[in-house]
C-alpha positions, 0 to 999 in steps of 0.5 A: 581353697587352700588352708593356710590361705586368707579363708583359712587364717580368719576361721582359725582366729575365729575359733581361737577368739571363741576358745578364749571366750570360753576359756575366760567365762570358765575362770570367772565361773570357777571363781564364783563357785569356789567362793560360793563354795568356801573353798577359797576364803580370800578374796585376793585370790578370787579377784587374781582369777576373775581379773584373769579371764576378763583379760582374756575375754576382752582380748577375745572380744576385741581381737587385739592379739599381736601385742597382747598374747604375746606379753601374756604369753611371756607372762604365763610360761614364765609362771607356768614354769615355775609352778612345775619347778618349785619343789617341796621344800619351797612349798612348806616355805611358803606354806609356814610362811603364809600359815603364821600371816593368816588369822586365826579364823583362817586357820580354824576354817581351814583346820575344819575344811581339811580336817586336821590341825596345826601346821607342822610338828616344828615348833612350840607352836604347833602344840598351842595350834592343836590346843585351839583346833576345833577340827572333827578329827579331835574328837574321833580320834585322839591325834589329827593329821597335820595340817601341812602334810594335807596342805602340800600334798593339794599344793603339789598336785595344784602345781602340777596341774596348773603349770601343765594347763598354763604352759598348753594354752600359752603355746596357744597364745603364740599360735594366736600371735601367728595367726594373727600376724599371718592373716595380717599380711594376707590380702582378701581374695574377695576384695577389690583388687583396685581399692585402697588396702 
């Protein structure tokens, strides 16, 4: 047998269908455990990931690989692109702009969670902020850290790791895409040569 041949195509998919089998059981398990946790409060987030990987679990299941990867594949380099090229002043756009959106209780649970207050020392806001933390850093010390210093810092490293997982698996999609075409067009050795193919 030679790999590249009919055997060799069929084994390669098969691994790769259960690769994402995995792949889809562990997002839906992260998501379940970071919400478990408190570690992520939204649940917009938490359906975003467990949306995700049934995705990927149905395309696994059902091997519908051609067409599927590679939209997705379109769709994840494209983000993981984006997660590696925001830089910091983008951050703390998006972080200011979503802190003023939130809640005030999804403000106090992550003041708590990452034990600092306020946003950023920018406005008059941030001293009404700080005046309303419920933080343990208050009461050890007379001035916390603030919130967004910690807030970019996990976001900068979050970005990176995420836009390098995302872009190794998506040129896993187009390996999946080859595959498929591939076993596609290949004729099984042990078929019979005069039935209707």
């Amino acid at each position: 047998m030679v790999c590249g041949g009919f055997a060799c195509s069929k084994n390669a998919l098969c691994a790769l269908n259960v690769v994402y089998m995995l792949v889809g059981l562990l997002l839906i398990g992260v998501a379940a455990w970071g919400k478990g946790l408190g570690l992520v409060s939204s649940i917009h987030i938490i359906g975003g990931v467990i949306a995700v990987g049934v995705f990927l679990l149905l395309i696994a299941v059902a091997g519908l690989y051609m067409i599927i990867l590679g939209l997705v594949f379109i769709f994840q380099f494209v983000i993981s692109c984006s997660c590696l090229a925001i830089n910091r002043s983008k951050q703390t756009d998006v972080i200011n702009a979503s802190w003023w959106v939130m809640s005030n209780k999804t403000r106090d649970e992550l003041e708590r969670s990452f034990d600092c207050c306020g946003l950023f020392n920018l406005t008059t806001l941030y001293q009404q902020d700080y005046a309303f933390c419920t933080a343990v850093c208050k009461i050890r010390r007379p001035t916390c850290q603030m919130c967004g210093e910690k807030f970019l810092k996990h976001s900068d490293e979050a970005l990176k790791i995420l836009g390098g997982v995302g872009l190794f698996f998506s040129f896993t999609e187009i390996l999946g895409v080859w595959l498929a075409m591939r076993f596609r067009n290949q004729k099984d050795p042990r078929a019979n040569p005069s039935a209707f193919l």
